[in-house]
C-alpha positions as a printed NumPy array, in Angstrom:
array([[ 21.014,  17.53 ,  39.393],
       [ 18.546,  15.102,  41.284],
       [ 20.349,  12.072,  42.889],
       [ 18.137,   9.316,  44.626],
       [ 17.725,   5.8  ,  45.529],
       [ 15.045,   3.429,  42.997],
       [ 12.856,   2.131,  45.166],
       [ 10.689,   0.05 ,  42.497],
       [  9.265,  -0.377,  38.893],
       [  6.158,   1.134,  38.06 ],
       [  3.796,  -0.77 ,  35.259],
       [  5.602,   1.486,  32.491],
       [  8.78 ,  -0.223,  33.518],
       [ 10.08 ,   3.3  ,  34.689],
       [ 12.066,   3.566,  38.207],
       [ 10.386,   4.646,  40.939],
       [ 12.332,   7.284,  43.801],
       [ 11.052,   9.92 ,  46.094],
       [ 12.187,  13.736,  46.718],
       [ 11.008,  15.568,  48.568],
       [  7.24 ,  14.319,  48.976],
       [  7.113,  13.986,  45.147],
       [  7.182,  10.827,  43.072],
       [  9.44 ,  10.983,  40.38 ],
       [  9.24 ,   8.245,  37.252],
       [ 12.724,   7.872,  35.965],
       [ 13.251,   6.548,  32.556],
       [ 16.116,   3.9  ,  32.178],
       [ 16.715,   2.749,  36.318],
       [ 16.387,  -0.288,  38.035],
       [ 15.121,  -0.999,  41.73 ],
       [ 17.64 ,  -0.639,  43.867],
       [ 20.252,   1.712,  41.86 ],
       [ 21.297,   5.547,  43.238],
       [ 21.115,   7.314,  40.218],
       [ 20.947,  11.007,  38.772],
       [ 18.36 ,  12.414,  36.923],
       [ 16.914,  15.148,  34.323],
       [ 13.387,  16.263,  34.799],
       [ 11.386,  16.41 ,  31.417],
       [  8.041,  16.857,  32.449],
       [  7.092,  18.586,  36.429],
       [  3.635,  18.023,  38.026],
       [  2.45 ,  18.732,  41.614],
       [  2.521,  15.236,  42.942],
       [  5.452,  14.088,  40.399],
       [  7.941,  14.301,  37.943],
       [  8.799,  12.291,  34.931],
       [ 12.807,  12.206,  33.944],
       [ 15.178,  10.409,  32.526],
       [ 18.283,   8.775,  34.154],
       [ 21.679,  10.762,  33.265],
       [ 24.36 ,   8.662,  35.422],
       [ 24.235,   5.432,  37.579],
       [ 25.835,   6.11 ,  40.355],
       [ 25.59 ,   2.483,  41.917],
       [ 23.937,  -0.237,  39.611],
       [ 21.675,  -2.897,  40.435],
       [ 23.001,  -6.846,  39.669],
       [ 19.708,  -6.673,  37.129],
       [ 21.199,  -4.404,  35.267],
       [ 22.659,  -5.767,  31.745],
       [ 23.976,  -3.942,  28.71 ],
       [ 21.039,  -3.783,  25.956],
       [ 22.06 ,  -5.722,  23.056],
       [ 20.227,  -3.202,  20.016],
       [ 22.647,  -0.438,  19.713],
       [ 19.192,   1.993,  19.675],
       [ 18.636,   1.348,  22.776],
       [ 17.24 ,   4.645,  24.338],
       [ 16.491,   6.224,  21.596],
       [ 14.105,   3.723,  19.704],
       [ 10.937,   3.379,  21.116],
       [ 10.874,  -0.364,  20.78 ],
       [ 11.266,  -1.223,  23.778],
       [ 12.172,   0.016,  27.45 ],
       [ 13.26 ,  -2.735,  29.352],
       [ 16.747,  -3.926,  27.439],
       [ 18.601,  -2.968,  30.338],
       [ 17.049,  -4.688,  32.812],
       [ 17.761,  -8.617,  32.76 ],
       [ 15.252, -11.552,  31.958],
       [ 14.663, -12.047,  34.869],
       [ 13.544,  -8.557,  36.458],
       [ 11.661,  -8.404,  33.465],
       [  9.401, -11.473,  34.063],
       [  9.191,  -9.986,  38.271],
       [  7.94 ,  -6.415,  37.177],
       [  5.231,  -7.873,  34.718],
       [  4.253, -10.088,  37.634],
       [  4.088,  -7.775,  40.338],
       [  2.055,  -5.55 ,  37.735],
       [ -0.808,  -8.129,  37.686],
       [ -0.909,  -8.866,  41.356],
       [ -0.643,  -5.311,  41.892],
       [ -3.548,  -4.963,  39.327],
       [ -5.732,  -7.858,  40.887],
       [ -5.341,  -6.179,  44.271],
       [ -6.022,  -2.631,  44.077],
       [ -8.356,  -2.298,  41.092],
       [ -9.803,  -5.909,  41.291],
       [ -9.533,  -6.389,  45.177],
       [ -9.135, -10.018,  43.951],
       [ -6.338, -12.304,  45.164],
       [ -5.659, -15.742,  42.938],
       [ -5.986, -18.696,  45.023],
       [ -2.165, -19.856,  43.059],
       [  0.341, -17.67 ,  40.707],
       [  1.013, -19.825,  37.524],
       [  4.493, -19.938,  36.192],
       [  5.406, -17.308,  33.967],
       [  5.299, -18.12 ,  30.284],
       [  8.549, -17.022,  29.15 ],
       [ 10.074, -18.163,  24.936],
       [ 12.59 , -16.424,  23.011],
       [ 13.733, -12.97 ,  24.154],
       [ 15.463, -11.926,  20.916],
       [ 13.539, -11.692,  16.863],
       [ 10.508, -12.833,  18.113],
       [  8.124,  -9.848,  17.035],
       [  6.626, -11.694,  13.87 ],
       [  4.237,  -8.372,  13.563],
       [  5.141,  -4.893,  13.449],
       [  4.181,  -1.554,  12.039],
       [  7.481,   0.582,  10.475],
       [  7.224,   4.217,   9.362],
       [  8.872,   5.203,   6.457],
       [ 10.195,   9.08 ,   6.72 ],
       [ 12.156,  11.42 ,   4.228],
       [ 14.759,  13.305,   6.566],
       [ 16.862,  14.696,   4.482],
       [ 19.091,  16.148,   7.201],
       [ 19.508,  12.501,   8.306],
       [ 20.456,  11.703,   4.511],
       [ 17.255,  10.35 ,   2.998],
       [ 14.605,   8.091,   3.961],
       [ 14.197,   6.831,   6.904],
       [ 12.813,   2.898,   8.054],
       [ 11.674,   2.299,  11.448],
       [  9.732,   2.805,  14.937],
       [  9.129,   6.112,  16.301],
       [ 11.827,   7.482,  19.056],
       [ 10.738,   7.422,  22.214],
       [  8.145,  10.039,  23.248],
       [  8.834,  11.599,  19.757],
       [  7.066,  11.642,  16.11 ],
       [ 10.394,  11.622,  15.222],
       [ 11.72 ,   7.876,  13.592],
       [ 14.803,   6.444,  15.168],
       [ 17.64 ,   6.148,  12.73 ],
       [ 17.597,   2.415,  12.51 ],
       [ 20.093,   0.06 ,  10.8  ],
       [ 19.351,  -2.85 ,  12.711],
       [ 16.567,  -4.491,  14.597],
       [ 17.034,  -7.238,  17.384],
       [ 13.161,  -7.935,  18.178],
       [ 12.062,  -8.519,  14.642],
       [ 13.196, -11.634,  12.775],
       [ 16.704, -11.69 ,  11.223],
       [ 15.91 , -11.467,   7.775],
       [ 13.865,  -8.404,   8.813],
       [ 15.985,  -6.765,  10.176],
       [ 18.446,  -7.26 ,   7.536],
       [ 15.939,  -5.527,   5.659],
       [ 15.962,  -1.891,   7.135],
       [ 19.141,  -0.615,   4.842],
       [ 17.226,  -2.066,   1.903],
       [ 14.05 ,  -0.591,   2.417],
       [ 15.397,   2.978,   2.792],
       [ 17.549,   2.534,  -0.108],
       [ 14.387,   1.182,  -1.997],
       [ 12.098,   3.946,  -0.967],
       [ 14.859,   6.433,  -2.142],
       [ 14.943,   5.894,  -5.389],
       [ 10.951,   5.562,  -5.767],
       [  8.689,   8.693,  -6.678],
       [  7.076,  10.348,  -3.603],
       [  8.881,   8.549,  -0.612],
       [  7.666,  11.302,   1.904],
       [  3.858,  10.164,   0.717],
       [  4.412,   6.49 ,   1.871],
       [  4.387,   6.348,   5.361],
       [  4.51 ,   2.934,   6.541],
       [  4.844,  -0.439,   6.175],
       [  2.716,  -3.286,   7.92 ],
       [  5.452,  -6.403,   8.196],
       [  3.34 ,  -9.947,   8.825],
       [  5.516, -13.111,   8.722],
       [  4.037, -16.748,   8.419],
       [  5.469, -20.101,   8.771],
       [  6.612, -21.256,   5.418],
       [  3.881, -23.63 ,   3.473],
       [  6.751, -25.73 ,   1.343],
       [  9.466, -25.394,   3.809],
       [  9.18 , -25.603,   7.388],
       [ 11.545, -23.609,   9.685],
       [ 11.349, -21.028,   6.707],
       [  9.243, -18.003,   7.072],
       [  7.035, -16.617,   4.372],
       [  7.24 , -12.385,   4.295],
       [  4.32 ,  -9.606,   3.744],
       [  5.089,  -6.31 ,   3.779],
       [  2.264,  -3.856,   3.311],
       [  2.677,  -0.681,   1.943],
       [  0.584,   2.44 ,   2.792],
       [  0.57 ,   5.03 ,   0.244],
       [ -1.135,   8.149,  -0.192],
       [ -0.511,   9.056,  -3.935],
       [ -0.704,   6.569,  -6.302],
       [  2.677,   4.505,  -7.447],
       [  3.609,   4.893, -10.716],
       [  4.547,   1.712, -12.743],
       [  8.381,   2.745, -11.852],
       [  7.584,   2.295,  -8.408],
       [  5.761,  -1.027,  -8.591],
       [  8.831,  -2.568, -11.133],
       [ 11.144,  -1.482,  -8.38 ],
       [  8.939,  -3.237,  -5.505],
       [  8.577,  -6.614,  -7.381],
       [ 12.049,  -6.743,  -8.127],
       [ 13.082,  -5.937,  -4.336],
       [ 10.549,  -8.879,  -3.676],
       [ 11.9  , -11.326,  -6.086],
       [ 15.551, -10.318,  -4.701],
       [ 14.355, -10.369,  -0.807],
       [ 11.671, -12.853,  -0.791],
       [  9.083, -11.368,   0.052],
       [  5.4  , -10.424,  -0.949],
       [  4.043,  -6.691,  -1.277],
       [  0.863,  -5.801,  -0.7  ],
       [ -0.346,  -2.27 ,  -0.994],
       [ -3.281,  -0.101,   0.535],
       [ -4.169,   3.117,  -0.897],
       [ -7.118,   4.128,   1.47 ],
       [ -8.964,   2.073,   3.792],
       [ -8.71 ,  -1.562,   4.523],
       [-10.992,  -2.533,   1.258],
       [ -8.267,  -1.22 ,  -0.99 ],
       [ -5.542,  -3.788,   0.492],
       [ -4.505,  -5.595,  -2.692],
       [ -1.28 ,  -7.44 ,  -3.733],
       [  1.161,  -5.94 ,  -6.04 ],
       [  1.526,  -8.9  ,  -7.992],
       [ -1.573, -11.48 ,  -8.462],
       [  0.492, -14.478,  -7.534],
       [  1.743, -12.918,  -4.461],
       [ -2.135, -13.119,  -3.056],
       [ -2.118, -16.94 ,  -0.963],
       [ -2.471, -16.122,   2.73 ],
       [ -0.081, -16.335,   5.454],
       [ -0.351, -19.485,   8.328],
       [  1.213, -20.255,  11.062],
       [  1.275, -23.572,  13.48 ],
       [  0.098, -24.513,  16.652],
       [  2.443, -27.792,  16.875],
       [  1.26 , -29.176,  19.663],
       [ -2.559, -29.725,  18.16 ],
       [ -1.182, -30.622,  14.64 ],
       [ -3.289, -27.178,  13.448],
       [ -2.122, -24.809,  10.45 ],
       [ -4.345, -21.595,  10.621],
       [ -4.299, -19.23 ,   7.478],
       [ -4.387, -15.389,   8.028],
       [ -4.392, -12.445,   5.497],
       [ -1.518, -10.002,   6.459],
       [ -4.434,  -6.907,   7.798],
       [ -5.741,  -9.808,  10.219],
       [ -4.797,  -9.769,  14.182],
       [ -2.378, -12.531,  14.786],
       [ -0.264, -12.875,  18.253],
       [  3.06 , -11.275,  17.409],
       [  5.343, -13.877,  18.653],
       [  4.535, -17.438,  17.855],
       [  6.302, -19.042,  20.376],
       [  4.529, -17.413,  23.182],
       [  1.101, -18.357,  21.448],
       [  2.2  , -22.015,  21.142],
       [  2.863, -21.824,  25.13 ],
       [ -0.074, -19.737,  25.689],
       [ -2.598, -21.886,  24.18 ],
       [ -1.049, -25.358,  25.432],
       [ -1.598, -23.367,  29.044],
       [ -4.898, -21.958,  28.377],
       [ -5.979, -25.821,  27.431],
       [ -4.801, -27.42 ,  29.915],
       [ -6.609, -24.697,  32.611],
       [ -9.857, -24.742,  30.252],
       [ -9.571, -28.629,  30.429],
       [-12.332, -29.377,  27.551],
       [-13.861, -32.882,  27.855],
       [-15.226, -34.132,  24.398],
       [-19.247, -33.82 ,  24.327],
       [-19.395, -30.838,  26.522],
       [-20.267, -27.225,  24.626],
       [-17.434, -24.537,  25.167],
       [-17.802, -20.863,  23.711],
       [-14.746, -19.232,  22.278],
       [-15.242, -15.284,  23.29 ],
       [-13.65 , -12.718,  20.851],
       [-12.334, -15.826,  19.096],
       [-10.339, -14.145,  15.782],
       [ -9.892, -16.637,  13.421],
       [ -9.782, -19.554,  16.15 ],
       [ -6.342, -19.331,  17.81 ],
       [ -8.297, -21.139,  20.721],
       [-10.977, -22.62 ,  19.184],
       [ -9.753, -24.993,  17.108],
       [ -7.009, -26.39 ,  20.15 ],
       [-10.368, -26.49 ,  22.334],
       [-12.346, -28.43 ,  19.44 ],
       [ -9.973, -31.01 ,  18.843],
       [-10.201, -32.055,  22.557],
       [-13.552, -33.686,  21.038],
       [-16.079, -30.724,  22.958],
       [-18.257, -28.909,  20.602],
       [-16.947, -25.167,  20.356],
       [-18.953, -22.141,  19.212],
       [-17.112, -18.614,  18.029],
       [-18.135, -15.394,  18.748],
       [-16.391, -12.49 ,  17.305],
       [-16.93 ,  -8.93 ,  16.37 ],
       [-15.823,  -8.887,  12.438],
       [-17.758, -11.077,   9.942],
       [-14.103, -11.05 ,   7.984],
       [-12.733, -12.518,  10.688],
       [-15.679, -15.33 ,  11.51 ],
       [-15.467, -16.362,   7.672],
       [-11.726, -16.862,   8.333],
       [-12.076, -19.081,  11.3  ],
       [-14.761, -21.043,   9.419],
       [-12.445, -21.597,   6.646],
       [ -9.398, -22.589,   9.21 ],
       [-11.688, -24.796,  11.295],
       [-12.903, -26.799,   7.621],
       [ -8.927, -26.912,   6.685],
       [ -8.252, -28.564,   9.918],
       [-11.113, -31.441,   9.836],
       [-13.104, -29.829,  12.192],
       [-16.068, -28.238,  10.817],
       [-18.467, -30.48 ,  12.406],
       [-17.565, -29.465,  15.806],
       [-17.303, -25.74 ,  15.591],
       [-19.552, -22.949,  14.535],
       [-19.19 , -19.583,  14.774],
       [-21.255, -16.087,  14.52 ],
       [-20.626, -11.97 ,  14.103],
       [-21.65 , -10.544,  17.351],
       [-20.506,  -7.337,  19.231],
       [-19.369,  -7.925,  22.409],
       [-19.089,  -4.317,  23.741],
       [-22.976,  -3.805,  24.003],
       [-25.164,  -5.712,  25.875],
       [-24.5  ,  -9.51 ,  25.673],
       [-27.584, -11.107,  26.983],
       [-29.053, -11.878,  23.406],
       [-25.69 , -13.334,  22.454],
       [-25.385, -15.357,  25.595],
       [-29.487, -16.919,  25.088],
       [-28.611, -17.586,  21.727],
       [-25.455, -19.375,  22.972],
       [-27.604, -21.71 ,  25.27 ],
       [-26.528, -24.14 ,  27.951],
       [-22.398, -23.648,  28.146],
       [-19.954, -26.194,  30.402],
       [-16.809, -23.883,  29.906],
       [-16.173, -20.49 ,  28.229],
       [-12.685, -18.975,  27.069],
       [-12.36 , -15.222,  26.457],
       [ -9.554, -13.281,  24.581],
       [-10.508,  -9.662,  24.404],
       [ -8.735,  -6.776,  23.43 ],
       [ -7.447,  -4.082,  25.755],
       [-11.411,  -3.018,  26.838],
       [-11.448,  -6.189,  28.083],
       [-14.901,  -7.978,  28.284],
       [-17.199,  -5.707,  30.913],
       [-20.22 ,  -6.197,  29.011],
       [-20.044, -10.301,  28.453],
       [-18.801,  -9.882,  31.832],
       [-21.909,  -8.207,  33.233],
       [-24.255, -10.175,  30.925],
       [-23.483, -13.548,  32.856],
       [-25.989, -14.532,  35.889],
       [-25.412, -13.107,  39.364],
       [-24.24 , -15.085,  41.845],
       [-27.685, -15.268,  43.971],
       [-29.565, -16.443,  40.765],
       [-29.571, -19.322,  39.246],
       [-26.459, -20.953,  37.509],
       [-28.948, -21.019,  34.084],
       [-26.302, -21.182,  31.081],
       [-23.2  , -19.516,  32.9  ],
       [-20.412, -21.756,  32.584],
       [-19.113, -23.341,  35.296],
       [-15.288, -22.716,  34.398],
       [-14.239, -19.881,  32.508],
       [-10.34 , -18.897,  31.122],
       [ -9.772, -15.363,  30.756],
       [ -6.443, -14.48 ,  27.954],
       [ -5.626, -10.757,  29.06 ],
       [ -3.31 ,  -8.088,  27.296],
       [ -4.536,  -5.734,  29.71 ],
       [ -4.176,  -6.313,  33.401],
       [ -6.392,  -3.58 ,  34.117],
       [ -9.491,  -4.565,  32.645],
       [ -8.566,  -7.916,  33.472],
       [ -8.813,  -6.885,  37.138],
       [-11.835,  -5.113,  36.419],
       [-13.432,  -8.214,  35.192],
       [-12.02 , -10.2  ,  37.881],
       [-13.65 ,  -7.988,  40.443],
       [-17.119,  -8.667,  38.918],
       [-16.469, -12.103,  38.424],
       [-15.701, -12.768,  42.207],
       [-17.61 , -10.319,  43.801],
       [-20.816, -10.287,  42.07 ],
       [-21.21 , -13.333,  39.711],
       [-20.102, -16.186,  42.216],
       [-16.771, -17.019,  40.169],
       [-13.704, -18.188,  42.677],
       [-10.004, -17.076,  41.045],
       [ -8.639, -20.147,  41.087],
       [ -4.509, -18.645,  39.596],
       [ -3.107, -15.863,  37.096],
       [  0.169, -15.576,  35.747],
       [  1.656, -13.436,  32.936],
       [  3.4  , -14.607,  29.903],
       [  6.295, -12.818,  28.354],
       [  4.903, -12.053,  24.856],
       [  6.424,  -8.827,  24.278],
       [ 10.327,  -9.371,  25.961],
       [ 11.975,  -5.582,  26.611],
       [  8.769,  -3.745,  26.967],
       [  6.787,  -3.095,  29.835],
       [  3.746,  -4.845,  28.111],
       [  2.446,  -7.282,  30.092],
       [ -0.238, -10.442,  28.894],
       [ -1.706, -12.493,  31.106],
       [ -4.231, -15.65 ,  31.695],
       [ -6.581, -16.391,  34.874],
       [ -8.957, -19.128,  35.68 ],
       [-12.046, -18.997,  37.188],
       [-14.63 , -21.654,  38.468],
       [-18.354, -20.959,  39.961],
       [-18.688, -21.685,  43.533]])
């Protein structure tokens, strides 16, 4: 069997070491460790494997806490501490900036780091009769497998989530067709009467319909639990609550702003709330809004940032792909007293963006929060840097979950529209996987 020395951490969060010419991407070791492994896939140039014994262990390594530990496919990094963690997603983004961007930030921000432990207020659970295993199953897949990891315990989700998993598989048990409901959407909001209390929605996909035993036995695990059900029987228009009163939507805080923003449990929220409160108070504080100026909010959900930005006293406008999701951040910026500073509009920000950047107008300062795609086409859409500044913004805030498109972006942003990169940084919003988020600021020369 293979024995070699990890020489680094590649943006999976996989050990690097070399044999013989050959790369090989080793599943569960740490840089600087001598450790055997087992081959599970062989290419030309490289090999992916999985570590079998450690002969000498790094002083990053710590014992994972979740008992599942390399088997779930939650998470990768629990063996590596805090600390390494936080490194590796930082040397991913430089490493990003550099080679695909051929960008280098003028400053590297402090990482935003929160809670490491039941912070993942989002998640998506399959449900799965294995009747070798002794019934139904409740969990994430195993890694690199359709298979679902035997689960009794969760140490990313929230407590009284985890608590949950024996439950749920001893609900769905005793329930009609278990093996034709095959997942569960969990969304948990900050309690609206008590605060410091959380307020529970799991969504149930089925593909038969229940039958009224089934929905007795779901309202009575919610009345004994706490928590709401909705269900979806097809596509997103059939999400409906099981019971009518269970239908108020979700919210969740942004303390620092004094906002409360209301969310239906199929709508994108951040999964870990802590890491938005940080994230936002950050991406403020770089945006630096100044009340009178106009500031557009790119792929702006149901106003995580745009509400923040409009009570600094600027006038903010919206843009966002889904009209469901521009109604909601209407609604949210009317709850919060700020309707007459905000507006927002549908647009789609994946084709060409000059019509929504004319119909924009004059902007001082722009913040955008795409998905993974990133934003190449806003990107592109904004005035070169030989023309004339017309309505580009002289400061824009870029909130990545990808740091590849992000250094895509970047590239185009310094190297063709006239932007400078004035710092990045990553922030830890995903804690034991090799996820990495980040936030950059740019100013026109």
């Amino acid at each position: 069997m293979p024995v070699g020395t990890i020489e680094s951490l590649d943006h999976a969060g996989q050990g690097i070491a070399r044999d013989g010419g050959k790369t090989i991407f080793v599943e569960g070791a740490l840089p600087g460790e001598r450790v055997g492994w087992l081959s599970y896939r062989r290419k030309p140039s490289f090999e992916q494997a999985r570590v079998t014994e450690v002969h000498r262990a790094a002083s990053t390594r710590v014992t994972p806490r979740c008992p599942h530990f390399g088997v779930c496919g939650g998470c990768s990094l629990q063996h590596a501490d805090p600390v390494l963690q936080i490194a590796a997603k930082q040397r991913v983004l430089e490493d990003n900036l550099r080679h695909i961007g051929n960008v280098r930030p003028s400053s590297i921000y402090s990482p935003i780091s929160g809670p490491a432990w039941h912070y993942r207020f989002r998640a998506r659970l399959s449900v799965r009769l294995v009747p070798k295993k002794g019934g139904v199953l409740v969990g994430f897949h195993e890694r690199r497998s359709s298979y679902i990891a035997d689960m009794t315990s969760c140490c990313i989700m929230p407590q009284h989530v985890s608590d949950l998993l024996l439950p749920l598989r001893a609900l769905f048990a005793g329930m009609s067709a278990p093996d034709r409901m095959p997942q569960i959407e969990v969304a948990v909001g900050d309690n609206a009467q008590h605060p410091g209390q959380f307020d529970t929605v799991f969504l149930l996909r089925h593909l038969d319909p229940l039958t009224d035993d089934d929905k007795t036995q779901l309202a009575q695990f919610g009345q004994a639990h706490q928590v709401r059900w909705f269900l979806q029987s097809g596509g997103p228009a059939t999400v409906a609550p099981l019971l009518p009163d269970d239908s108020p939507l979700l919210q969740y805080r942004i303390p620092n702003y004094g906002l409360t923003l209301k969310f239906a449990p199929t709508e994108f929220t951040q999964v870990n709330p802590a890491i938005n409160h940080a994230l936002v108070t950050k991406a403020m504080r770089l945006l630096d809004a100044q009340p009178g100026e106009r500031i557009a909010d790119m792929f702006c959900g149901l106003g995580n940032f745009t509400l923040p930005i409009a009570h600094s006293g600027a006038t903010v406008v919206g843009v966002e792909g889904s009209e469901a999701l521009v109604q909601r951040a209407a609604e949210n910026a009317a709850l919060n007293g700020l309707g007459n500073t905000t507006s927002f509009f549908a647009a789609n920000l994946f084709l060409d963006c000059q019509p929504v950047l004319e119909r924009l107008g004059k902007l001082d300062r722009m913040l955008i929060d795409p998905p993974r795609d990133g934003a190449q086409a806003l990107v592109q859409a904004l005035p070169d840097a030989d023309a004339p500044r017309g309505n580009a913004p002289h400061t824009i805030v870029y909130v990545s979950c990808n740091p590849a498109t992000l250094a895509r972006d970047a590239d185009m942003l310094v190297n063709t529209k006239g932007y400078e990169m004035l710092g990045a940084g990553i922030a830890n919003m995903f804690p034991h996987t090799a996820h990495v988020e980040s936030i950059a600021m740019f100013r026109r020369r």
